[in-house]
N, C-alpha and C positions, 0 to 999 in steps of 0.2 A: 713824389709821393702821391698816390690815387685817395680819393675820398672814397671809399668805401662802406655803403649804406646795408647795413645787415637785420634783415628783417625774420622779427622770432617772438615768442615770449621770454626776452629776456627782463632780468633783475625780481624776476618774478617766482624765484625759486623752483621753476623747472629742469627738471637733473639732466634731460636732453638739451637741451638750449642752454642750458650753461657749460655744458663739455663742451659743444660746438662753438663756444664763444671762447672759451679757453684754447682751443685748438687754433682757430683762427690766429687770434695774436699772437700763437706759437709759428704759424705759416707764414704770414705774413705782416713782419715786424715793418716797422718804419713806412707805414700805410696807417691813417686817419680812419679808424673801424668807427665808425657810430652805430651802437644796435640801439633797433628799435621796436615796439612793440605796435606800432600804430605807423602807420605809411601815410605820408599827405606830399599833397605837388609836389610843395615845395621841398620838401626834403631831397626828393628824387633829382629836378632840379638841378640842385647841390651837387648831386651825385655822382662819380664818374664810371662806378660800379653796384649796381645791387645784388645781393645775395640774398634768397630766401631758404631760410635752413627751418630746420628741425622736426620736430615731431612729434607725438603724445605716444611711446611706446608702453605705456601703462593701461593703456585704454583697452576694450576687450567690449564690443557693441553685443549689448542683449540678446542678440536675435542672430546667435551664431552659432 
């Protein structure tokens, strides 16, 4: 089993970042996901996989 460190805005109510965290432990069961909203060494570390996912597909930059 990989410790898998998945880095996003999760638990945050993000509608992208919680599909992709949904999907994840749909792909990949029986793997130790930790998401997280904040990355530090030590987690990484830890890690034997990082994933940085997601996105703000809501956003739309003023000056476009």
């Amino acid at each position: 089993m990989a410790k898998v460190l998945v880095y996003g805005w999760y638990g945050h109510a993000n509608v992208g970042d919680e599909l992709m965290a949904d999907g994840l432990r749909a792909i990949l069961p029986g793997h130790a996901l930790r998401f997280v909203s904040r990355l530090t060494k030590d987690e990484l570390g830890k890690a034997d996989l990082l994933i940085v996912g997601g996105g703000y597909f809501l956003y739309a930059p003023l000056n476009m």
